[in-house]
KOLBA-266844 format. One record per residue (C-alpha): residue in three letters; z, x, y. Coordinates in steps of 0.1 Angstrom, whole numbers, plus 5000, padded with zeros to 4 digits. Each point is the difference from the previous one (the first is absolute). Layout:
N
<rec><r>Ala</r><z>Z</z><x>X</x><y>Y</y></rec>
...
***
This chain:
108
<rec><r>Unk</r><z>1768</z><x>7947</x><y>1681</y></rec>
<rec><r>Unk</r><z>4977</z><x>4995</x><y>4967</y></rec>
<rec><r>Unk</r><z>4960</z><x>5002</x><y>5007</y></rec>
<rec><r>Unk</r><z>4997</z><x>4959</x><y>5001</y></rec>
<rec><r>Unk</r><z>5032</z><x>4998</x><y>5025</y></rec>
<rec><r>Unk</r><z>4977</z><x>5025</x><y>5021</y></rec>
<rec><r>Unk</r><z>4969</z><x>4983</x><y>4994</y></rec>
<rec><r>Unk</r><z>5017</z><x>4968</x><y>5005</y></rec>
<rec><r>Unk</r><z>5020</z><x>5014</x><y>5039</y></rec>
<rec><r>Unk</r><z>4966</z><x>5012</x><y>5011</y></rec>
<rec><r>Unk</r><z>4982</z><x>4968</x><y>4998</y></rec>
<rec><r>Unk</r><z>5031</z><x>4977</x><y>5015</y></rec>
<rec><r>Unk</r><z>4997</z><x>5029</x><y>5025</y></rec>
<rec><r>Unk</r><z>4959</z><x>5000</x><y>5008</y></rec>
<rec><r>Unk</r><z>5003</z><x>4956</x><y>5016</y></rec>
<rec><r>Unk</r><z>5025</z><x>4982</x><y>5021</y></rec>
<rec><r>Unk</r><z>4993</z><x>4970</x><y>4972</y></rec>
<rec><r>Unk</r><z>4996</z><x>5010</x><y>4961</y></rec>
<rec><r>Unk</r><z>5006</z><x>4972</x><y>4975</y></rec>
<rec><r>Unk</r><z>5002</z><x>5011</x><y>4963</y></rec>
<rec><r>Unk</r><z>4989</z><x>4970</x><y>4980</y></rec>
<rec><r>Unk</r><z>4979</z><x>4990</x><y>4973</y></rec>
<rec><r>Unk</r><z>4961</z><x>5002</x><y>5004</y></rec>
<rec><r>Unk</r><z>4982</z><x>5001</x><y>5031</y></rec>
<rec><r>Unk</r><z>5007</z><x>4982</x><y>5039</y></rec>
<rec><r>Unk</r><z>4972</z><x>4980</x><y>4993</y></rec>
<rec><r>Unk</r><z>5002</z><x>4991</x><y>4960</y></rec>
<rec><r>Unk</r><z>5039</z><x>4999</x><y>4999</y></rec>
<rec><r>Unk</r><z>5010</z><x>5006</x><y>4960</y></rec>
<rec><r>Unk</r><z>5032</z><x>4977</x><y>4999</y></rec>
<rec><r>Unk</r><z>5016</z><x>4976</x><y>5025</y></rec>
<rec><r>Unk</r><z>5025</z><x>5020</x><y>5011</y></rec>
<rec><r>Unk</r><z>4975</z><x>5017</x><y>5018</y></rec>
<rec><r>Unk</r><z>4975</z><x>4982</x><y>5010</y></rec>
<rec><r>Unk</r><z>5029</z><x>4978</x><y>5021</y></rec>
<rec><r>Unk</r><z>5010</z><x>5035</x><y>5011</y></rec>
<rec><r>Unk</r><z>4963</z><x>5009</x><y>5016</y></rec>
<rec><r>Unk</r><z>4997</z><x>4968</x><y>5014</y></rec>
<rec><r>Unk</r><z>5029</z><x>5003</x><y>5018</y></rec>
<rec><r>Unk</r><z>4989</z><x>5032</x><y>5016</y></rec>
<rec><r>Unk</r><z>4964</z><x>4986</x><y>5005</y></rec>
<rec><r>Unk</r><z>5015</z><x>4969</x><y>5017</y></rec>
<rec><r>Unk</r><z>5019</z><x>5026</x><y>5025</y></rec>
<rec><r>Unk</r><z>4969</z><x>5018</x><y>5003</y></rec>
<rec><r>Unk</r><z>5013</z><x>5036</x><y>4998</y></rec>
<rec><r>Unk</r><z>4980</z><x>5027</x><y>4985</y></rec>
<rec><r>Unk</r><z>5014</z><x>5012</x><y>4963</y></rec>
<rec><r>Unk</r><z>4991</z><x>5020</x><y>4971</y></rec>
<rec><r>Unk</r><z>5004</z><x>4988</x><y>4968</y></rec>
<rec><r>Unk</r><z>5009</z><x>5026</x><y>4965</y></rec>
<rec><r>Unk</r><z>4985</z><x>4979</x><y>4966</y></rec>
<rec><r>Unk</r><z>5030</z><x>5010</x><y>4979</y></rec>
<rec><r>Unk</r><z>4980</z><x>4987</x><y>4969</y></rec>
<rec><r>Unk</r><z>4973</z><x>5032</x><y>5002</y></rec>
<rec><r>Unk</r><z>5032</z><x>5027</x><y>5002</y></rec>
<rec><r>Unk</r><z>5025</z><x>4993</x><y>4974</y></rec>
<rec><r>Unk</r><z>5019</z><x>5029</x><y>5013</y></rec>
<rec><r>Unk</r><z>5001</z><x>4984</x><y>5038</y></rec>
<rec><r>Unk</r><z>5007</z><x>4971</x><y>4981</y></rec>
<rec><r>Unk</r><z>5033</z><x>5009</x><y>4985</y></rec>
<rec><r>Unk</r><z>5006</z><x>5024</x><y>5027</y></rec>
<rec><r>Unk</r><z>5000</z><x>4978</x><y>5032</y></rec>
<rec><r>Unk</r><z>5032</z><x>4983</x><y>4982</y></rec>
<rec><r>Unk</r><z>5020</z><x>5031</x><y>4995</y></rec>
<rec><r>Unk</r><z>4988</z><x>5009</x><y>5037</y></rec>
<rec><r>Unk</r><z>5013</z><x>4969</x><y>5014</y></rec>
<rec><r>Unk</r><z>5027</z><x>4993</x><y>4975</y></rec>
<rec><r>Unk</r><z>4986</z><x>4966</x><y>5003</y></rec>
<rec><r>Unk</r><z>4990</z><x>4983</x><y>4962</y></rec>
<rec><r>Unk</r><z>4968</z><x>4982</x><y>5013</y></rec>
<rec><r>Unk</r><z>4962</z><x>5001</x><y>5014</y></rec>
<rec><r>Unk</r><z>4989</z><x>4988</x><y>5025</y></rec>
<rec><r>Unk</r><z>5021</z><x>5026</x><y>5024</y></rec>
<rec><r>Unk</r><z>4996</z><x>5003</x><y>5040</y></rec>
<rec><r>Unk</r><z>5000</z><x>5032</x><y>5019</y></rec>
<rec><r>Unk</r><z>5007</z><x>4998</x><y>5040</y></rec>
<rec><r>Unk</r><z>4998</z><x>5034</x><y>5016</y></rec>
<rec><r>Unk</r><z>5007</z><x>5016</x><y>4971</y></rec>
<rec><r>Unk</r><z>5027</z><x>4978</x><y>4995</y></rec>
<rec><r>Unk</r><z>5003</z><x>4975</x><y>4968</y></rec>
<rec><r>Unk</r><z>5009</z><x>4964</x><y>5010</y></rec>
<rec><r>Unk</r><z>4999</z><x>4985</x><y>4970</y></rec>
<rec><r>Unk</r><z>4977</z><x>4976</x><y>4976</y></rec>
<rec><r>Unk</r><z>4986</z><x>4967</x><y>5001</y></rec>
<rec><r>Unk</r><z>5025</z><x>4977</x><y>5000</y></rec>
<rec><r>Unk</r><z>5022</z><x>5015</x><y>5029</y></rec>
<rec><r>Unk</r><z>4963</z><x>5007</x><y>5023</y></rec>
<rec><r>Unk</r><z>4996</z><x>4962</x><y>4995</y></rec>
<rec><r>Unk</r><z>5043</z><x>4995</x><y>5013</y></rec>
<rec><r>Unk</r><z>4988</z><x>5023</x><y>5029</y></rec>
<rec><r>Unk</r><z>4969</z><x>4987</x><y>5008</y></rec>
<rec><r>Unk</r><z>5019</z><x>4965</x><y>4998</y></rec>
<rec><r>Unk</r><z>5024</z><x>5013</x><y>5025</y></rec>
<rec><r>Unk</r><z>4979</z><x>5017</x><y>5020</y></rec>
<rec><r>Unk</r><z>5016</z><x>5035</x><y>4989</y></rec>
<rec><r>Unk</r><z>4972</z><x>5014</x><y>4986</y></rec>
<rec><r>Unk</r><z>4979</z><x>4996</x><y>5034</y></rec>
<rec><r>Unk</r><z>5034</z><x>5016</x><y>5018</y></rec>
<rec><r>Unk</r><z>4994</z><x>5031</x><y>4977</y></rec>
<rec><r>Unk</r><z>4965</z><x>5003</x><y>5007</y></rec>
<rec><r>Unk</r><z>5009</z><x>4998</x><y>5039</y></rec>
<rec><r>Unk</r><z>5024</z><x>5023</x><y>5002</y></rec>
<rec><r>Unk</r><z>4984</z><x>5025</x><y>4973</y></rec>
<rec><r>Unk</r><z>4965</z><x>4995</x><y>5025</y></rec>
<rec><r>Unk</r><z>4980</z><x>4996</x><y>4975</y></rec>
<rec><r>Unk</r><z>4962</z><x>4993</x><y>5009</y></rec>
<rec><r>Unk</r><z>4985</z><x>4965</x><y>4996</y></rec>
<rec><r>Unk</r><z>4966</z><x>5002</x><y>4975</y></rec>
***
């Protein structure tokens, strides 16, 4: 494992909820993810975010970690779910909330 695939494991590791995604939970950089943290905020779970615009290396990194081409990325547990468009099928479906459920992850 390269030194950003490290850096990268420990912080999907350290919270049940870590979204990768362009600037900051509360001033959101692109659409993508600002749909993505308002879907989180709506279910009203506690998450940590990861700027990927101040660490190019994350950046480029969280990509080749997923093997998933784009930002904004979800982490469950550890576990990646996936980007924008398919939290927004599973929120639709009430998937996403299912995860969160089962995974017992703590409300905000």
């Amino acid at each position: 494992m390269t030194d950003v695939s490290t850096r990268i494991d420990e912080i999907v590791k350290k919270s049940d909820i870590v979204l990768f995604m362009k600037g900051t939970a509360l001033f959101p950089q692109c659409g993508f993810s600002s749909r993505a943290v308002a879907i989180l905020d709506h279910l009203g779970v506690a998450f940590e975010t990861v700027d990927v615009l101040q660490d190019p290396e994350i950046r480029n990194g969280i990509k080749d970690y997923s093997d998933w081409p784009t930002i904004p990325q979800l982490y469950v547990k550890g576990e990646f779910v996936g980007g924008s468009d398919i939290m927004m099928e599973m929120f639709e479906a009430g998937e996403l909330q299912q995860l969160l459920a089962e995974k017992q992850v703590a409300k905000a």
